[in-house]
Rosetta silent file (secondary structure, phi, psi, omega in degrees, C-alpha in Angstrom):
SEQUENCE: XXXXXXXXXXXXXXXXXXXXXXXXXXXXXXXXXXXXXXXXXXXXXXXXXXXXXXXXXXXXXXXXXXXXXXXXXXXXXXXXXXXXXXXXXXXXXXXXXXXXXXXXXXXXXXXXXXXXXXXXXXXXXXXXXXXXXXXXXXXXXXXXXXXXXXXXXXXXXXXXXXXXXXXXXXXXXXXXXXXXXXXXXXXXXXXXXXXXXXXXXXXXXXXXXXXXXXXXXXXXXXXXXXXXXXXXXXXXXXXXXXXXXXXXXXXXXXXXXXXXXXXXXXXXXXXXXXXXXXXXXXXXXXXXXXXXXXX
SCORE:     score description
SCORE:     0.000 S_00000001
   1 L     0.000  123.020  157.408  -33.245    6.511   10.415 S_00000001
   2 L   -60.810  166.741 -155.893  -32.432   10.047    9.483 S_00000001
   3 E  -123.835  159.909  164.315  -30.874   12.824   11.277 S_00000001
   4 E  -108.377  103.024 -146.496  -31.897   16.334   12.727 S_00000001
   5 L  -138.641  142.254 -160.872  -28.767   18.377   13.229 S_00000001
   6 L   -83.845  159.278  172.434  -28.353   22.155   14.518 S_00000001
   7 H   -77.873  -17.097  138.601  -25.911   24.335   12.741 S_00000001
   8 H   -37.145  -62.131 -164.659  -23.314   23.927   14.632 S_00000001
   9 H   -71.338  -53.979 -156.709  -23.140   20.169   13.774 S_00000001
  10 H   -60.064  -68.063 -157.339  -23.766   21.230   10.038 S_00000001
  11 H   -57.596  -43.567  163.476  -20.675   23.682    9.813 S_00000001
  12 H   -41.970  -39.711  174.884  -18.552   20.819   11.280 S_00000001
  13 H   -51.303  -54.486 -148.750  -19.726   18.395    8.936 S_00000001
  14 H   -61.989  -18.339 -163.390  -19.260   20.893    6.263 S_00000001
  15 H   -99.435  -12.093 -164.741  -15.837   21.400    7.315 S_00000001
  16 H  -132.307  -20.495 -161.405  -14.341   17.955    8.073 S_00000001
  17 L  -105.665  106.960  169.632  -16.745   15.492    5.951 S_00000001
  18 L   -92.074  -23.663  160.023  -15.474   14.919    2.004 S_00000001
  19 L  -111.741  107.102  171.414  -18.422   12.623    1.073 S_00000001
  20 L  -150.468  159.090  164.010  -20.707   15.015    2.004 S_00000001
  21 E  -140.517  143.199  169.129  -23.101   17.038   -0.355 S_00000001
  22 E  -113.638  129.704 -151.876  -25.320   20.150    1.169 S_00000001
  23 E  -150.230  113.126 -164.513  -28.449   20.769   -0.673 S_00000001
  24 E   -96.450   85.042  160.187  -30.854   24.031   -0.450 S_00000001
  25 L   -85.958   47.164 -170.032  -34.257   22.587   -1.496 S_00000001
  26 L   -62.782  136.798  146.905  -36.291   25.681   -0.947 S_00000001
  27 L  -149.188 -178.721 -153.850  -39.615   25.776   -2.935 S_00000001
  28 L  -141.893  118.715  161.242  -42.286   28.168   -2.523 S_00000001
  29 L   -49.320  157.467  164.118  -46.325   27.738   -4.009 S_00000001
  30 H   -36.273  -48.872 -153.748  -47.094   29.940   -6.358 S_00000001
  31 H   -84.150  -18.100  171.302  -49.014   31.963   -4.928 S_00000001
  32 H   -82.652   15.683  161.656  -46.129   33.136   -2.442 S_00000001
  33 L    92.465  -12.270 -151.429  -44.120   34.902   -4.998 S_00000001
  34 L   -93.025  143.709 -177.982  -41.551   33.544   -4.365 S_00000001
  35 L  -133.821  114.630  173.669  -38.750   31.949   -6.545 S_00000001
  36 H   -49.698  -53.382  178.355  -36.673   29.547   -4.822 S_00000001
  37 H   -57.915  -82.936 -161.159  -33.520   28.920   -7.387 S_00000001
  38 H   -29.947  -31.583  178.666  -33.312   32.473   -7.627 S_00000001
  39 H   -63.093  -36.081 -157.117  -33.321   33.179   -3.085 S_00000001
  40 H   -74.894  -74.448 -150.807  -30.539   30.139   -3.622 S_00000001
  41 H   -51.163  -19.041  172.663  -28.304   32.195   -6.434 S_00000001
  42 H   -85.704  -29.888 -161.900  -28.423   35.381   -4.177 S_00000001
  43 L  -162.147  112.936 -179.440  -27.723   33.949   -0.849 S_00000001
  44 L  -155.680  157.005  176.676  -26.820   30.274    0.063 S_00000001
  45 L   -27.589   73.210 -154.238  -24.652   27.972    2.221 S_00000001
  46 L   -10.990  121.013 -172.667  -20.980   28.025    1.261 S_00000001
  47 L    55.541    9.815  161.995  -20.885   25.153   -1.519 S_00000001
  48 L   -56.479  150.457 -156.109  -24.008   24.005   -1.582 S_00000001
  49 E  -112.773  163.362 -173.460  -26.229   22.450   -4.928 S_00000001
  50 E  -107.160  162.805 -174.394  -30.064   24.163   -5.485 S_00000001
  51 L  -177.425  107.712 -162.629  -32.443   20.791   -5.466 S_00000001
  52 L  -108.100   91.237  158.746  -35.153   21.626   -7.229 S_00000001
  53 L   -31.215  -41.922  162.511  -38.120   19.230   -5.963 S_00000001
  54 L   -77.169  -15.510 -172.879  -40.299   19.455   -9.027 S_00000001
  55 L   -99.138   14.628  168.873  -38.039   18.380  -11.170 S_00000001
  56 L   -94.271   22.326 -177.634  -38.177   14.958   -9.610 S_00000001
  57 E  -117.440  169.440 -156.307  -42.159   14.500  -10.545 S_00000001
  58 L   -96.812  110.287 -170.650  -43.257   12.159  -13.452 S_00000001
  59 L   -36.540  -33.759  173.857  -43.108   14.379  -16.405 S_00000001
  60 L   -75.232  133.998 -176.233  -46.796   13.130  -17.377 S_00000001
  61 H   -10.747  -75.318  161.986  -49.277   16.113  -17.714 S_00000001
  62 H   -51.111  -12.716  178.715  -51.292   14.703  -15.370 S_00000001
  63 H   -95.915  -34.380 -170.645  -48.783   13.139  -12.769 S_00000001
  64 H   -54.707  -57.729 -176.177  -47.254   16.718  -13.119 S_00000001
  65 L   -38.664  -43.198 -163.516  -50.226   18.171  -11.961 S_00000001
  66 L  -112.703   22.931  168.347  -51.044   16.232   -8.929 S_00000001
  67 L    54.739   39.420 -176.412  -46.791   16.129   -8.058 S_00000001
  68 L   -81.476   96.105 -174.758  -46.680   12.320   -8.394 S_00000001
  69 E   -54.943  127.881  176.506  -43.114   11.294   -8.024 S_00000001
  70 L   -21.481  124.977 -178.107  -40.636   10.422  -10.605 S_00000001
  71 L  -128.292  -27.377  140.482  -40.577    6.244  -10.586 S_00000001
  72 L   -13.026   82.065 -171.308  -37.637    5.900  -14.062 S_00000001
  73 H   -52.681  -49.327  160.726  -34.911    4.589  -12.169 S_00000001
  74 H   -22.116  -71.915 -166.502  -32.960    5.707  -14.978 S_00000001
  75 H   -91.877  -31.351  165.625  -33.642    9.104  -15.270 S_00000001
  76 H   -62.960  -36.127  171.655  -33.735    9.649  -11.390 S_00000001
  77 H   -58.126  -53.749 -164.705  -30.038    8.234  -11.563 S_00000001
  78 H   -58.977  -79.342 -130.557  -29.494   10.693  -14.585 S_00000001
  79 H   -65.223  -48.755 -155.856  -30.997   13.923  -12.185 S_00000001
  80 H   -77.244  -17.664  178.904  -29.449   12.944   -8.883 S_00000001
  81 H   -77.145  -44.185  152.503  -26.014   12.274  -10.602 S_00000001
  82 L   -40.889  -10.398 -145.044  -25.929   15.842  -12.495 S_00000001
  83 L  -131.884    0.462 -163.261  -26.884   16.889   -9.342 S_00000001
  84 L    33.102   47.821  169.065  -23.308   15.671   -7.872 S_00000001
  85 L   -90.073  111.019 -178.076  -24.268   13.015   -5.943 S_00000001
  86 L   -91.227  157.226  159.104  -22.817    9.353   -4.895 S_00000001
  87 L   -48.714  -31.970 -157.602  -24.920    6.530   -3.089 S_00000001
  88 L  -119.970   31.675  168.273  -22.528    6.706   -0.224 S_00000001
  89 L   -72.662  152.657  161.877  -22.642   10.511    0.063 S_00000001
  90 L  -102.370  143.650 -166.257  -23.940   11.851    3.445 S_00000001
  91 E  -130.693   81.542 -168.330  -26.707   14.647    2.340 S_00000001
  92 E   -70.210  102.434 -156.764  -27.444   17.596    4.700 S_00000001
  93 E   -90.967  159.847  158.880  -30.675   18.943    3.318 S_00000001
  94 E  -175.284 -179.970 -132.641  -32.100   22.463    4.392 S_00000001
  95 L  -150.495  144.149  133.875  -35.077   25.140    3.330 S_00000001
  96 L  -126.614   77.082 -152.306  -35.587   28.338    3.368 S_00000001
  97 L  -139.873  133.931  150.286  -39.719   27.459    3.020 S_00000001
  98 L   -99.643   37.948  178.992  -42.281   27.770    5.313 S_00000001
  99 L  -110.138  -39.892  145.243  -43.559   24.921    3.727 S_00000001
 100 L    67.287   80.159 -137.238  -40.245   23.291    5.049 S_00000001
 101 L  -122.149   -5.633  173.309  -39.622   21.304    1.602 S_00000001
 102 H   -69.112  -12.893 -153.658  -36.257   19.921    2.844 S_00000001
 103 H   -89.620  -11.003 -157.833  -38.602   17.253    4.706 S_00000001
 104 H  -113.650  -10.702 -155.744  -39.971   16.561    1.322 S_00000001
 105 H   -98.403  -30.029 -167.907  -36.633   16.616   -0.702 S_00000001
 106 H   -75.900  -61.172 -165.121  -35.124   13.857    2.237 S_00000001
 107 H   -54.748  -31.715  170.560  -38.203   11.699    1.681 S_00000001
 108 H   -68.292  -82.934 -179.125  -37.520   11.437   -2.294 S_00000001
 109 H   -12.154  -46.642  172.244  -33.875   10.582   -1.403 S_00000001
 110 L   -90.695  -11.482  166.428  -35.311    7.563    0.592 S_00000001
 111 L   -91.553  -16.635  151.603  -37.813    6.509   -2.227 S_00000001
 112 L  -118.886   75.604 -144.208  -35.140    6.229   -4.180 S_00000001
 113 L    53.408  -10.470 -165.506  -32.904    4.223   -2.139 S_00000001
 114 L   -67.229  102.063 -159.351  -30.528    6.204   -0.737 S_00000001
 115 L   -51.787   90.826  155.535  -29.560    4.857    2.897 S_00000001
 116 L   -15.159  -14.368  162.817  -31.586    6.818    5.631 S_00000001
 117 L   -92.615   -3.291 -177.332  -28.687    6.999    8.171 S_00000001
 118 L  -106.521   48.431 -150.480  -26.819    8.998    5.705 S_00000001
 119 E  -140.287  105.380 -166.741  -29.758   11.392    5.250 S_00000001
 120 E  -156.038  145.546  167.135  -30.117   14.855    7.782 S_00000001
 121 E  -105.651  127.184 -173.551  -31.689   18.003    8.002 S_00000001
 122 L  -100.103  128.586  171.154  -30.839   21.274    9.661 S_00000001
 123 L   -75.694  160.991 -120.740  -33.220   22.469   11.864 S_00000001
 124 L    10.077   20.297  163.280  -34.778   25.854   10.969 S_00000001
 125 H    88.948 -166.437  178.596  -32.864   26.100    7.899 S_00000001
 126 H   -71.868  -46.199 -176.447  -30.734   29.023    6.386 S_00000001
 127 H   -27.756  -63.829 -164.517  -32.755   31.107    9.767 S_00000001
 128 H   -52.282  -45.885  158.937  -30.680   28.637   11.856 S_00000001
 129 H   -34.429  -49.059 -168.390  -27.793   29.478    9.655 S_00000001
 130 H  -119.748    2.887  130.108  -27.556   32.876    9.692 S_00000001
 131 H   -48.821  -70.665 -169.316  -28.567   32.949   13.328 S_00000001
 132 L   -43.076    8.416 -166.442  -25.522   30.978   13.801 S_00000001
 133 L    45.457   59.689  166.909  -23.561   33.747   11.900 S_00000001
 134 L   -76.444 -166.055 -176.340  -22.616   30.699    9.361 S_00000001
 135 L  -143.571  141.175 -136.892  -20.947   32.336    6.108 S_00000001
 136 L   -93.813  162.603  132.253  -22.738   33.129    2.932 S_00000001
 137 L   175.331  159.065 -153.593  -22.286   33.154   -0.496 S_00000001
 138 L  -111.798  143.977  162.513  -23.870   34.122   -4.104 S_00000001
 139 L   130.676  163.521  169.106  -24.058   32.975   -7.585 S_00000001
 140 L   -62.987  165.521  177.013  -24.708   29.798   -9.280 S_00000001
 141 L  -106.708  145.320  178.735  -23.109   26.636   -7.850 S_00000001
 142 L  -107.523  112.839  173.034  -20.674   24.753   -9.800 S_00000001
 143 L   -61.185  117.087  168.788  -21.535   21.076  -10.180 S_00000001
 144 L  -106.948  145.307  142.921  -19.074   18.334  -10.988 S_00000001
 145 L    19.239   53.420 -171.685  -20.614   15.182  -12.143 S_00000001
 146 L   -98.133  148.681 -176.759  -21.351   11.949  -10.094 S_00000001
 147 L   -83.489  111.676  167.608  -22.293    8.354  -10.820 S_00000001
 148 L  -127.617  153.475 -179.305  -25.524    7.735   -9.116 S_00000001
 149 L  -129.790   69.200  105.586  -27.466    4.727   -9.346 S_00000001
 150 L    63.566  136.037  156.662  -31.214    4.805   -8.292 S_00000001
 151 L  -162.036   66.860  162.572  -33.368    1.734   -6.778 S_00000001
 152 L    -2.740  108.808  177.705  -36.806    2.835   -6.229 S_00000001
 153 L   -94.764   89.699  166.421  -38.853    1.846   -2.661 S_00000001
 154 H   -31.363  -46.114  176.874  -42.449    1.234   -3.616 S_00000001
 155 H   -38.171  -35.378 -170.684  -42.895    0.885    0.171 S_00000001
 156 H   -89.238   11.765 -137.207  -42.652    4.522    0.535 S_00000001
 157 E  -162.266  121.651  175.263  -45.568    5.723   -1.934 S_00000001
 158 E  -126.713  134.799 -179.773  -49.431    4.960   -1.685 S_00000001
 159 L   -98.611 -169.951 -158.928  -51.474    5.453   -4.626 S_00000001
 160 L   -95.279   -8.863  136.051  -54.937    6.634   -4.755 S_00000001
 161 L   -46.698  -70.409 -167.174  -55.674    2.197   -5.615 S_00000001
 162 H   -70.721  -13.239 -173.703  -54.134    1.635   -2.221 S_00000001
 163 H   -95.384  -15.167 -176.986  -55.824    4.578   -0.083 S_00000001
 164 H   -89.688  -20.861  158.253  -59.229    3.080   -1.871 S_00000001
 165 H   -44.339  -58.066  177.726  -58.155   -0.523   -0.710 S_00000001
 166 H   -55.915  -60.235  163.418  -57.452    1.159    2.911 S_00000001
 167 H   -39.931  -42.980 -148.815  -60.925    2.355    2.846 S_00000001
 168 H   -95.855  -60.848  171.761  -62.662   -0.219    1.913 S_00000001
 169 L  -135.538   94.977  154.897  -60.576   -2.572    4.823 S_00000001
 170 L    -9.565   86.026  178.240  -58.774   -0.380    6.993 S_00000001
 171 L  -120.885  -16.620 -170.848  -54.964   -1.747    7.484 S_00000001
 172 L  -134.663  140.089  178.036  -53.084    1.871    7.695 S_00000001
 173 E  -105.979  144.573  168.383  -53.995    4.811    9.451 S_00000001
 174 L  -106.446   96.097  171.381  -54.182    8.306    7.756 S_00000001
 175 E   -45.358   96.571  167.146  -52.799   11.848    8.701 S_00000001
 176 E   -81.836  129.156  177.393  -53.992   14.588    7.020 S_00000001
 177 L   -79.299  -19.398 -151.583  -51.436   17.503    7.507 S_00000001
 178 L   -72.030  174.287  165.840  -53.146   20.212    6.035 S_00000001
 179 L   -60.990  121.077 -145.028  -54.556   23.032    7.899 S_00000001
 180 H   -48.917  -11.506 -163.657  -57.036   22.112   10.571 S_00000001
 181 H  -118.587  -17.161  145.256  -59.785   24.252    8.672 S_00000001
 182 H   -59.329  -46.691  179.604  -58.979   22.233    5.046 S_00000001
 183 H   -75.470  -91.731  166.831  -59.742   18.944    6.913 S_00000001
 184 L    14.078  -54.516 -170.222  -62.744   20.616    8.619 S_00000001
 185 L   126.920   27.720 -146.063  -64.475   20.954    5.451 S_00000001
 186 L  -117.835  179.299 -166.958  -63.263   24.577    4.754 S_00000001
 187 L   -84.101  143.116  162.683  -62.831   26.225    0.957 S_00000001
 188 L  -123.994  155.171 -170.886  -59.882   25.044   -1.018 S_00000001
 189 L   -60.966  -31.192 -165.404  -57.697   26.876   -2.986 S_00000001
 190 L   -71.103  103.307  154.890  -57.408   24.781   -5.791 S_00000001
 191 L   -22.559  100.211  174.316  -60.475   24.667   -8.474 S_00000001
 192 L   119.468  -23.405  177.906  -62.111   21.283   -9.407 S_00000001
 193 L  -102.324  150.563 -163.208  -61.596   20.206   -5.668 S_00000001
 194 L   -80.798 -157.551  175.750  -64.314   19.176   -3.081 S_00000001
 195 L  -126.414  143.086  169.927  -64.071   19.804    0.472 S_00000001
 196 L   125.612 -157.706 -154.218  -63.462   17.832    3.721 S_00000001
 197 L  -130.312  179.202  154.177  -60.916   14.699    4.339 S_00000001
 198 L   -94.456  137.999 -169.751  -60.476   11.267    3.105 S_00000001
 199 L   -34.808  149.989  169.817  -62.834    9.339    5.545 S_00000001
 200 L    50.759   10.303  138.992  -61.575    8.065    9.542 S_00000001
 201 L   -39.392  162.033 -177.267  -58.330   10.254    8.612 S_00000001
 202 E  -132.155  153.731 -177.713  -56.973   11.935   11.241 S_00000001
 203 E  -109.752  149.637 -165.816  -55.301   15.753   11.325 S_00000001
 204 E  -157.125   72.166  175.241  -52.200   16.578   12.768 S_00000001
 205 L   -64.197  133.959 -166.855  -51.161   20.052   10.623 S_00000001
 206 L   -56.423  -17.816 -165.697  -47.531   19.964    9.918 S_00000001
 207 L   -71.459  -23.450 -157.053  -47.417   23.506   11.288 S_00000001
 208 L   -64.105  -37.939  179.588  -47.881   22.400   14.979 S_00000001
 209 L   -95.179   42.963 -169.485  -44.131   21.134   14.968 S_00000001
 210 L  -136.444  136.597  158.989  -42.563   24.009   14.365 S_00000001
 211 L  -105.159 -159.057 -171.955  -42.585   27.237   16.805 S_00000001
 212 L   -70.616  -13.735  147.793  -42.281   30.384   15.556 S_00000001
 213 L   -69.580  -22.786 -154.398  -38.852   30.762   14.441 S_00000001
 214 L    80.237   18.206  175.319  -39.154   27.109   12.214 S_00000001
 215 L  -106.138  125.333 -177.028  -37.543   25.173   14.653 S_00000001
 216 L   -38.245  102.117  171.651  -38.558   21.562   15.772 S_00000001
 217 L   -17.532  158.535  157.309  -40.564   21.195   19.103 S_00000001
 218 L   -63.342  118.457  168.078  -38.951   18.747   21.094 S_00000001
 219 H     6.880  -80.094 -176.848  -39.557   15.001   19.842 S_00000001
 220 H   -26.848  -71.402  174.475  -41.321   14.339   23.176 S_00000001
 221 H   -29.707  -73.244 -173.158  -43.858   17.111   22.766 S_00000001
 222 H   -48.895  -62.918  164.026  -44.670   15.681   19.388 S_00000001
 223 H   -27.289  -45.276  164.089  -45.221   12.647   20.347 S_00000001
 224 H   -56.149  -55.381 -160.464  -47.308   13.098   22.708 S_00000001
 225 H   -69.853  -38.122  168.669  -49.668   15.394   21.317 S_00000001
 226 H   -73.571    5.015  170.057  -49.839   12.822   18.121 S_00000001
 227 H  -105.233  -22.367 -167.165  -50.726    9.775   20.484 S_00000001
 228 H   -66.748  -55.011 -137.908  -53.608   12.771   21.877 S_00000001
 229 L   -78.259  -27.491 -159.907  -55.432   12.721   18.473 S_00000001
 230 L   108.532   -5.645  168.213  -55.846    9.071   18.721 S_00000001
 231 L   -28.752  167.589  157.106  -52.662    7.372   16.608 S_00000001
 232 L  -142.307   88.954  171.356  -50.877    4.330   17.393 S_00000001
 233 L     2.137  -63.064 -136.313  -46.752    4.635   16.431 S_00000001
 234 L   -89.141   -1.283 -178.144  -46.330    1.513   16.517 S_00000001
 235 L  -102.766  167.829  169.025  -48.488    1.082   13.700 S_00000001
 236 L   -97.608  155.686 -163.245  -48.046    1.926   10.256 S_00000001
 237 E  -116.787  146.333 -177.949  -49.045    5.331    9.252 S_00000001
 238 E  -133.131  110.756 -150.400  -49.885    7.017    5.596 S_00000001
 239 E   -99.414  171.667 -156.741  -49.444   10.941    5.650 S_00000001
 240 E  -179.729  129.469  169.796  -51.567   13.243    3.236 S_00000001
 241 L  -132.146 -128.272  174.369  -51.701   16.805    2.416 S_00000001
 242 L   -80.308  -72.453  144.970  -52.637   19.225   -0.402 S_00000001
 243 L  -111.549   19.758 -169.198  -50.200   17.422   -2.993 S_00000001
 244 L   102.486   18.684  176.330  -47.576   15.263   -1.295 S_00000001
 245 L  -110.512  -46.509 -157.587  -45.058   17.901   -0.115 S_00000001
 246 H  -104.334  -28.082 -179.338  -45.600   18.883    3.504 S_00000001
 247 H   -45.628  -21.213  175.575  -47.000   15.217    4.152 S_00000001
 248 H   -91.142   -2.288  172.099  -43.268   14.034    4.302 S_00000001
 249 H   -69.464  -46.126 -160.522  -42.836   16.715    7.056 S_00000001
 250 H   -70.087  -13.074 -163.296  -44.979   14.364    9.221 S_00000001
 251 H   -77.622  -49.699 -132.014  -43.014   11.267    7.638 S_00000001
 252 H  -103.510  -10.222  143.156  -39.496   12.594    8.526 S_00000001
 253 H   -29.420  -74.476  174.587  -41.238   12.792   12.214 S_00000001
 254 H   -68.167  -34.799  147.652  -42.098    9.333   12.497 S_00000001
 255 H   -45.154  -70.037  173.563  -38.747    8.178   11.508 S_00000001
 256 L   -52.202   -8.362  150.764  -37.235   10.056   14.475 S_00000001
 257 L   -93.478   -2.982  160.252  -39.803    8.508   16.712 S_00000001
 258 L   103.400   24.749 -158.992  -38.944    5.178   15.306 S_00000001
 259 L   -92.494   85.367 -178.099  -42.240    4.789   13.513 S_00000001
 260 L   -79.050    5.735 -155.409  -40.508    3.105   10.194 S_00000001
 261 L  -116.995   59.536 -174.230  -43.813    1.672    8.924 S_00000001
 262 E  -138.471  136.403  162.177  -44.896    5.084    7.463 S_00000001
 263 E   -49.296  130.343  168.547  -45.865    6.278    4.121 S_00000001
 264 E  -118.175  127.715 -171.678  -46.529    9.305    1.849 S_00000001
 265 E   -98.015  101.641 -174.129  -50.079    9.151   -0.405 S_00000001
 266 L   -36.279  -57.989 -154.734  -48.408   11.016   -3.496 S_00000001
 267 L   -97.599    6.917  162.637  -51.257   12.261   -4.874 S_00000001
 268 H    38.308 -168.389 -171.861  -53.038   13.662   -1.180 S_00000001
 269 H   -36.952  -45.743 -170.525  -56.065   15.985   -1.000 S_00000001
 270 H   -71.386  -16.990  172.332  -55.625   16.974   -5.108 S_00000001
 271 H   -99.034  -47.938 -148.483  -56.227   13.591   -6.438 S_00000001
 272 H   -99.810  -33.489 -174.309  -58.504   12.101   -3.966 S_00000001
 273 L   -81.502    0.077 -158.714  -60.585   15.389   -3.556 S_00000001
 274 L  -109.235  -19.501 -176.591  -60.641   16.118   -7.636 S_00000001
 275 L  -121.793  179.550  176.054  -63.419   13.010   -8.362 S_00000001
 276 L   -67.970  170.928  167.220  -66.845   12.212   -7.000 S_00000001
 277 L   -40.239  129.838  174.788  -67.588   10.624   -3.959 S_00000001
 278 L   -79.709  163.121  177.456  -65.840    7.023   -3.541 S_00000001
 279 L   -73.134  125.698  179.035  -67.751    3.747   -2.668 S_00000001
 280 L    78.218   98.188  156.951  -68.009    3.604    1.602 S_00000001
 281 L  -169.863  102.717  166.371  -67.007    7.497    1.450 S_00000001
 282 L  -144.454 -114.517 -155.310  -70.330    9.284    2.850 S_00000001
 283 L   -78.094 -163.819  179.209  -70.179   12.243    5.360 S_00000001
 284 L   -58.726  131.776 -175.628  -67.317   13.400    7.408 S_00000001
 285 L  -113.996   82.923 -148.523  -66.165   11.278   10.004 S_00000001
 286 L   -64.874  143.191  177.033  -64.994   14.092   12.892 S_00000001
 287 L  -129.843  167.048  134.910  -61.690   13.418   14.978 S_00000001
 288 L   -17.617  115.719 -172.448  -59.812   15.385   17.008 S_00000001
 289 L  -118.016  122.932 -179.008  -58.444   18.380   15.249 S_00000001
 290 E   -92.920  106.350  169.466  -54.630   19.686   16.464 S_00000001
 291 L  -100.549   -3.910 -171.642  -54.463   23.790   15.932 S_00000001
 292 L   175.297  150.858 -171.912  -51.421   23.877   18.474 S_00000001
 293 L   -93.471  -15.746  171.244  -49.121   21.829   20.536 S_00000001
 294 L   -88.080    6.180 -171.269  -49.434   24.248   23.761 S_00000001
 295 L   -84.739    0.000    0.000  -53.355   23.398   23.681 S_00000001
């Protein structure tokens, strides 16, 4: 299981832990302007590596497009080693995203082996940081080298074969993350895509488990409110978004509720939503929709 750890805990680590690596995965959509590397080279953790999320997607045209993760054991060993990383590092991820892309950066790390107890995130990020008065600094980072070796988990990554398998006879249940008005049947941003869900999904938007600062709700809360919608923990679960990025916020959830039998469907809403209607796929099939965790 992975960890959730306040900045406090972080600055200790940072200060006492030698296989340790801290890693600013910030990424931004497009449309927010936003450049991530560059937010890192002005202002970033003391010694920290930039971990650039895209460049861990499968180089073909079309896998780029729909963010379809890197599966070249090889060349993920090549990235993450350049990247100064051992297997038996401990790897404190954090964001400055309200997309909150560290959740999605931990979730590669565990698709390609890397052991989940040495795997943690600080909650709210560089905010939580620089609440904490932690101490800054600018500029590129300078990498040395590491031997990493890669072993791909199939386990963690359902393809748009397996969500039409799930359809057809129902073995996993599916979370759509997206915003409550995207599931609904509302316009999407994207061109070439329909509207709506993939059928007897269920929505849980990633935003609800966050307040207003970016900071987790308590567990408890979450839990709760995600047993409301109709879920079962204890079951295994397959998460879904726009393209696969905020769907591992809901992932890195269910590990800390102990749910280990849960999933990310790579290619989400942009792949499944991009062709005609599938066989048993006819209208909407309305759940419960979660706009807030205080309703």
């Amino acid at each position: 299981m992975p960890w959730l750890i306040n900045a406090a805990q972080l600055d200790k680590f940072r200060k006492n832990q030698k296989s340790l690596i801290i890693v600013d995965a910030s990424w931004h959509m497009p449309s927010a302007g936003r450049d991530g590397k560059q937010e890192f080279i002005a202002s970033h953790i003391p010694g920290a590596q930039f971990f650039d999320i895209r460049a861990l997607t499968d180089p073909n045209p079309e896998a780029a497009h729909r963010n379809m993760v890197l599966r070249d054991e090889k060349a993920i060993s090549e990235k993450l080693s350049q990247l100064g990383i051992r297997n038996d590092y401990k790897i404190i991820f954090y964001d400055n995203s309200e997309l909150h892309t560290s959740c999605r950066a931990l979730w590669l790390l565990k698709t390609f082996g890397h052991n989940p107890q040495l795997l943690y995130i600080l909650d709210g990020g560089l905010h939580a940081w620089n609440t904490y008065s932690g101490k800054l600094e600018s500029g590129e980072s300078t990498v040395t080298p590491k031997q990493y070796t890669a072993h791909f988990q199939p386990q963690y990554v359902r393809t748009l074969a397996d969500m039409k398998a799930n359809l057809a006879n129902p073995k996993e249940q599916v979370v759509d993350v997206r915003h409550a008005v995207r599931y609904a049947g509302g316009p999407e941003s994207t061109t070439g895509l329909r509207a709506g869900h993939i059928p007897e999904s269920f929505s849980f938007p990633y935003t609800t488990m966050f307040d207003k600062n970016g900071y987790w709700r308590p567990l408890e809360k979450i839990r709760q409110q995600f047993a409301g919608i109709g879920t079962d923990l204890n079951a295994p679960i397959v998460t879904s978004c726009g393209s696969g990025t905020t769907a591992a916020v809901l992932n890195f959830a269910l590990d800390l509720l102990g749910n280990t039998q849960n999933a990310v469907y790579n290619g989400s809403w942009t792949e499944w939503g991009a062709e005609k209607l599938y066989t048993g796929e006819t209208s909407l099939t309305e759940r419960p929709v979660v706009t807030s965790l205080d309703e």
